[in-house]
N, C-alpha and C positions, 0 to 999 in steps of 0.2 A: 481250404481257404488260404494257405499259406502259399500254395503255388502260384495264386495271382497278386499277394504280393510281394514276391520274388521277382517278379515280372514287372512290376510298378518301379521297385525300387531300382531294376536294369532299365528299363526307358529312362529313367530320370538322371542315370549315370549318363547313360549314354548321349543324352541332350546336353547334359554338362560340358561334355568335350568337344560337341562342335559348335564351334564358335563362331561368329558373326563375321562380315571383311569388316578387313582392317579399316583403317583413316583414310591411309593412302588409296585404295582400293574404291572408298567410296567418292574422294574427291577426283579421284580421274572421271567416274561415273557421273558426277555432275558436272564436270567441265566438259564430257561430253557430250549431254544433255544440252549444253548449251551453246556449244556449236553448230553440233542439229537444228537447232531453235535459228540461230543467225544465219546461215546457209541454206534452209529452207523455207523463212517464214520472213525473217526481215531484210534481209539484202534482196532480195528480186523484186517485193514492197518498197524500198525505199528508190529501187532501179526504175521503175514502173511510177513509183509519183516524181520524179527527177524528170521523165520523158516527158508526161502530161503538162509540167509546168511550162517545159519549151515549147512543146506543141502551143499551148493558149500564148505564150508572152510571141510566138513570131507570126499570129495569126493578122491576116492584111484585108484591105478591101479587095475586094472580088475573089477569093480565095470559096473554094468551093468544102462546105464540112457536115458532118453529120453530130448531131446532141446526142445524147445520153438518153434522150426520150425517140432515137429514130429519127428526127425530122431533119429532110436534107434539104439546104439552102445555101444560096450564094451570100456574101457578107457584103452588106451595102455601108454602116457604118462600125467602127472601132471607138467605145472608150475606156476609159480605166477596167471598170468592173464588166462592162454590157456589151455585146455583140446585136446587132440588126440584122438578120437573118431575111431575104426575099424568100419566100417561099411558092409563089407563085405570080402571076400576070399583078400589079399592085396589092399582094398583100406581101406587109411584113411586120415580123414577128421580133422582139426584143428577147434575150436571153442571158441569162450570167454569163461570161465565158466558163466557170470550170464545168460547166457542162455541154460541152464539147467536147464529144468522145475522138471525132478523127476527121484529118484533111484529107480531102480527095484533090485525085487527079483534074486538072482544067478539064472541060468538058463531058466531066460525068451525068451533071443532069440534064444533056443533051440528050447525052446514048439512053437513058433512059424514057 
């Protein structure tokens, strides 16, 4: 019985002497953490709704776009919040602008 706890009391030494990181050690460790975090997770997010915003604020009549639901149409009126979308021979369709995923090139819903 003695030989295992001879063996208890050496684990327990031995855990004693190795010791944790330091301060410094761990605050590099989270200021890393948080670079990571702003370089992969918030800068290309805040790059990405910067764009979008321009996108809707320079959107014009006749300007050809596609929604966030798919549906492609030419912009027949512009107001504060709403966009007018033709979407075919007389019909058209009203929509928020921020759901307006992207401006197409003139003549796209020709080529199609």
């Amino acid at each position: 019985m003695s030989f295992f706890i001879s063996e208890a009391v050496a684990e327990t030494a031995a855990a004693g002497a190795a010791a944790g990181p330091s301060m410094v050690g761990q605050l590099l460790m989270l200021g890393g953490f948080v670079l990571i975090f702003y370089f992969i997770i918030w800068r290309p997010q805040s790059k990405r709704a910067k764009e979008h915003k321009e996108l809707v604020s320079g959107i014009s009549k006749g300007d050809e776009v596609v929604t966030s639901g798919g549906i492609l149409g030419k912009v027949t009126k512009v107001n504060d919040e709403f966009v007018t979308l033709q979407v075919a021979d007389n019909v058209e369709l009203n929509f928020q602008k921020v759901s307006i995923a992207a401006a197409l090139p003139k003549g796209t819903i020709k080529a199609i």
